[in-house]
LUMLUMKE-618177 format. One record per residue (C-alpha): residue number from 1; residue in one letter; x, y, z. Coordinates in steps of 0.5 Angstrom, whole numbers, plus 500, padded with zeros to 3 digits. Layout:
residues N
     n   res    px    py    pz
   NUM     A     X     Y     Z
...
***
This chain:
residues 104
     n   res    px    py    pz
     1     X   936   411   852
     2     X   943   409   848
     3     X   945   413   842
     4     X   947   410   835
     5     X   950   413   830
     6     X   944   413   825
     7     X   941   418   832
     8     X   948   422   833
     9     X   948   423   824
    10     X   940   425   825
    11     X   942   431   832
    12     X   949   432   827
    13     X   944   434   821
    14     X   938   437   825
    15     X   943   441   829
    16     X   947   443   822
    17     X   940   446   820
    18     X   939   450   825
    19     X   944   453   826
    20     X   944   456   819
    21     X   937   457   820
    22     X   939   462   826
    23     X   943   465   821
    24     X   939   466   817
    25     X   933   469   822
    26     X   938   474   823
    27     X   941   476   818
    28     X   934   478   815
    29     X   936   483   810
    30     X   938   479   804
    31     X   933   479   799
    32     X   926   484   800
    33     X   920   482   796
    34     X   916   487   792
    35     X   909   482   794
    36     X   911   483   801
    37     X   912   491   803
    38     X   914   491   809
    39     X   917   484   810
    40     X   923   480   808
    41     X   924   473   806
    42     X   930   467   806
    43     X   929   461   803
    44     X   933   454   805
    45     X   934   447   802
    46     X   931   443   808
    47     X   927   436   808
    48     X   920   436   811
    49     X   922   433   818
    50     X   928   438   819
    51     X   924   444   817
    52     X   918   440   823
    53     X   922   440   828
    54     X   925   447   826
    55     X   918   450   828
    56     X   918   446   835
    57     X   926   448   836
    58     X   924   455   835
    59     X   917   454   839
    60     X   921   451   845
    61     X   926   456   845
    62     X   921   462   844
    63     X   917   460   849
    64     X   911   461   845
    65     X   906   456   841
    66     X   907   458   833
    67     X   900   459   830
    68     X   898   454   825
    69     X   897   457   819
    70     X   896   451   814
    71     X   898   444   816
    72     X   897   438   811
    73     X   902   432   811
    74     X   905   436   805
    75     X   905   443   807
    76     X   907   447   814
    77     X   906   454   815
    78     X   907   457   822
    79     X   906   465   825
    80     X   911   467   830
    81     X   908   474   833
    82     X   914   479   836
    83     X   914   485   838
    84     X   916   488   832
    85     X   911   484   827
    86     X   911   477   825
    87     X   915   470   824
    88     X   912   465   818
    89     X   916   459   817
    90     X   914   455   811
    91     X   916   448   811
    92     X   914   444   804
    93     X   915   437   803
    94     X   915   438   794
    95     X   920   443   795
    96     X   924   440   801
    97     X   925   447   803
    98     X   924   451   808
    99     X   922   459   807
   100     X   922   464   814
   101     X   918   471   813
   102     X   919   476   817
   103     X   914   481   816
   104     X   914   489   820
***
């Protein structure tokens, strides 16, 4: 398959997103909500798709199958189970964002 510059500018992007999402799972402690004792949230602008292909790049990199917690064509919320709790990553195609929980 011959790579164009429309599939170099999508990885390019794609790759951006991840890596601030990486970033963004370990470094966790920014902000705690009171609704969710115990847990710690991070919300990133992300389209849909990117957020979509997020979740199976992390699922690939975890070696675990997330667990669908909701999936419409507007909304995606997944758990990843650790050895220390859980992982929810949000995916809103309204919002275009992208919100990762973790919870103890």
């Amino acid at each position: 398959m011959e790579i164009n510059d429309s599939m170099a500018s999508s990885a390019s992007k794609l790759h951006k997103n991840l890596f601030a999402v990486a970033l963004l799972v370990s470094s966790f402690a920014t902000f705690e909500n009171p609704a969710l004792a115990g847990a710690t949230s991070q919300s990133l602008d992300m389209s849909y798709e990117a957020c979509i292909a997020l979740i199976q790049a992390t699922a690939e990199q975890v070696g675990q199958a997330p667990i669908n917690v909701v999936e419409t064509s507007e909304l995606r919320i997944v758990r990843f189970i650790t050895s220390d709790g859980s992982v929810l990553v949000s995916c809103s195609r309204p919002d275009g964002k992208a919100v990762i929980t973790q919870s103890d």
